[in-house]
N, C-alpha and C positions, 0 to 999 in steps of 0.2 A: 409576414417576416418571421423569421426561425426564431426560435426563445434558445439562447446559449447556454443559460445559466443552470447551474447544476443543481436539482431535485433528488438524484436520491445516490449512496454508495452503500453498496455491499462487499463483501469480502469471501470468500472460503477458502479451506485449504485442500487442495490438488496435488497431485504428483507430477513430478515433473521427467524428462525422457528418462531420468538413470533412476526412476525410482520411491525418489527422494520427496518429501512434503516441500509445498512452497504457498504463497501467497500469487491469489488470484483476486483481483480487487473488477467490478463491474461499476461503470456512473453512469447514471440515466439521466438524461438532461430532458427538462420542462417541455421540448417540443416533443421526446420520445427515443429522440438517439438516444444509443448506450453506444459505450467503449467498454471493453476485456482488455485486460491486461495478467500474467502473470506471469513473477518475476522469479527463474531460479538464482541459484544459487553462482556463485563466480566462482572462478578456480584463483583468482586472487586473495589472499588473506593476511595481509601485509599489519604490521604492527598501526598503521594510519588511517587502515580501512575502513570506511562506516559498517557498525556492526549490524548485524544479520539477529533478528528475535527468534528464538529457539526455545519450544518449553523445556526440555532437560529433563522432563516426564522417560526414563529410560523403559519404562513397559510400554510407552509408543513410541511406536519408529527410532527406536535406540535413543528417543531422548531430539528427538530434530524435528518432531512437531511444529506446528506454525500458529497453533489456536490463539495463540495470547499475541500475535501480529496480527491475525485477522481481527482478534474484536478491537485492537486500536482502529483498525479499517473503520468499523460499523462504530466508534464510539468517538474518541476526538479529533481522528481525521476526518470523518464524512460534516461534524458539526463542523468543522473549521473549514470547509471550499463548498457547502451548501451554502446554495445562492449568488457563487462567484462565475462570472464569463467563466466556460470553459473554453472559450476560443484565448484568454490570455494567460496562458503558460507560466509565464514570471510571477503573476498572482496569487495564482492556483502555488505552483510551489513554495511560493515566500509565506503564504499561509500554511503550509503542510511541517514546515522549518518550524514556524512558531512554533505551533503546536508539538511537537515532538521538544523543543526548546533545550537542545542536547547536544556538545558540537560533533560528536559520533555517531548520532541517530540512534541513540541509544534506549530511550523511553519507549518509542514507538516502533525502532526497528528501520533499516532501512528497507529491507525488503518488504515493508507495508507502506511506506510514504512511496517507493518508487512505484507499484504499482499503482496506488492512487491517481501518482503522477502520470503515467504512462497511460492508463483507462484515459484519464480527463483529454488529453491532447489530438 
């Protein structure tokens, strides 16, 4: 029988089709699946919108770096859904919420909990 539960998350940052840095998050689960996910950017940016982690580093990539969403990736998101079913979604992200603990996704980024999310499922 498959083993679901999730063993290991990685993160990097990648470019995305226009250019642009984004988070790409990988989960390898206990039997050996992996999922990729990576998540760019929305052309939505509305005053209510989950915010996007950006290093603001302007001598890279004008400041729209992703380093500091990826190591949320590799650091209190990958500890908080290590070990969790990744076949149940609602888990997987009610843990990813915790952890970020922010009503904007603001600690961790939302472009690092969605691709977490999005790899796991």
């Amino acid at each position: 029988m498959a083993d679901y539960r999730i063993k290991q998350v990685e993160g990097m940052q990648i470019l995305d089709s226009r250019g642009n840095p984004t988070v790409e998050a990988r989960v390898t689960l206990e039997d050996g699946t992996t999922g990729t996910a990576a998540v760019p950017s929305g052309a939505s940016t509305g005053a209510f919108e989950a915010l996007e982690l950006r290093d603001g580093d302007k001598s890279r990539f004008g400041g729209k770096g992703v380093t500091k969403a990826v190591g949320h990736v590799e650091n209190e998101l990958a500890r908080a859904v290590r070990g969790l079913d990744a076949t149940d979604s609602a888990a997987v992200d009610a843990a990813l919420l915790k952890a970020d603990g922010t009503k904007d996704k603001s600690k961790c980024g939302a472009n690092a909990i969605l691709a977490v999310s999005l790899a796991s499922a």
